[in-house]
C-alpha positions in Angstrom: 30.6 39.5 17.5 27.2 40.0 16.4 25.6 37.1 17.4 25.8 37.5 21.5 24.7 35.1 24.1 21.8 37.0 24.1 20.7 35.6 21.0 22.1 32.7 21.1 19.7 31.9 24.4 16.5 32.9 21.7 17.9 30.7 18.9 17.4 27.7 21.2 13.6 28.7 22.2 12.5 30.3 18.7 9.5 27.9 17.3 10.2 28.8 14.0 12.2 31.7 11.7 11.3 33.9 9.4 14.2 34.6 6.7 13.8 37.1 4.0 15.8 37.7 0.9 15.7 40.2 -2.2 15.1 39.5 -6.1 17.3 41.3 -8.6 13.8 43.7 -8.9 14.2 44.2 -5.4 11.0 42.4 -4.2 11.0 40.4 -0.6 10.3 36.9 -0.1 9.9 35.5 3.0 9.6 32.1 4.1 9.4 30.8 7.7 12.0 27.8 8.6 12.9 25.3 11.5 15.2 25.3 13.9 18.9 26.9 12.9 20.9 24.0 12.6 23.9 25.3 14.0 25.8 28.2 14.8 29.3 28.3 12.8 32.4 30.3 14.1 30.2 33.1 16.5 28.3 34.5 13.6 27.5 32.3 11.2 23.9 30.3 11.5 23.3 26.8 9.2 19.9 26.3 8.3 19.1 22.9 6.2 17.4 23.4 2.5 14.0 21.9 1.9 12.9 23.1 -1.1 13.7 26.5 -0.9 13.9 27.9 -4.8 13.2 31.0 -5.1 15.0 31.9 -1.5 18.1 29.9 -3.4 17.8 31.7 -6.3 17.8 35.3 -4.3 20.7 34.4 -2.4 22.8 33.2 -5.8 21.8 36.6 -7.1 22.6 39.2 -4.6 23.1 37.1 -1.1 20.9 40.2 1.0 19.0 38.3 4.2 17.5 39.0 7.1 16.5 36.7 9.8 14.1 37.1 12.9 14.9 35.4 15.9 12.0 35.9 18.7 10.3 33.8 21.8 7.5 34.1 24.0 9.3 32.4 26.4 9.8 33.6 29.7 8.5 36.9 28.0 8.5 38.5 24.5 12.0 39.0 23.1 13.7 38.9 19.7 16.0 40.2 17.1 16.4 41.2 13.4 20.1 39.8 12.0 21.0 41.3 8.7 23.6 39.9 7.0 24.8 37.8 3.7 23.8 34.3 2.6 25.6 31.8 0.6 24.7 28.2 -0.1 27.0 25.1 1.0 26.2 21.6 0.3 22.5 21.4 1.7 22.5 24.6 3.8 21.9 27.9 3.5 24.9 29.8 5.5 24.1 33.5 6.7 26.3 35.4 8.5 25.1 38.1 10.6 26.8 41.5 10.2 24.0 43.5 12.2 21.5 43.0 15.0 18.8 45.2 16.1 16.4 44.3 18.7 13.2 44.0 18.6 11.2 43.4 22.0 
């Protein structure tokens, strides 16, 4: 299990999260979202689409993400999830296949 109570405990602090995906040409694009929506079967976070085309568009065409989860509360701590992204409905579905901490 990659997503541990450890970062389950940030999820519910985190003000906001940064997700990143890759072009075909290999360029970044991040965009900062809300809250997770939930978290599905241990690793797997929801987050609900507002918009959202190019991030869309990157996961349809390679499905590469990464997602930073971080708080200031009760002191600086956070993590980068790496994983795989695919669209459902109205959400964007990642599921985490690394963690690495950052704070």
């Amino acid at each position: 299990m990659v997503i541990v109570d450890d970062i389950k405990e940030i999820i519910s602090k985190a003000p906001f999260i940064p997700i990143t995906t890759v072009s075909t040409y290999g360029e970044p694009h991040m965009i900062v979202v809300g809250k997770v929506a939930e978290v599905r079967d241990g690793d797997i976070l929801a987050f609900g689409i507002y918009k959202m085309t190019i991030t869309q568009q990157n996961i349809k065409d390679n499905a590469k993400m990464q997602v930073i989860i971080s708080t200031t509360e009760g002191g600086p701590k956070g993590f980068r999830l790496e994983g795989k992204a695919f669209i459902e409905d109205k959400l964007v579905l990642f599921k985490a296949e690394k963690a690495e901490k950052l704070l």
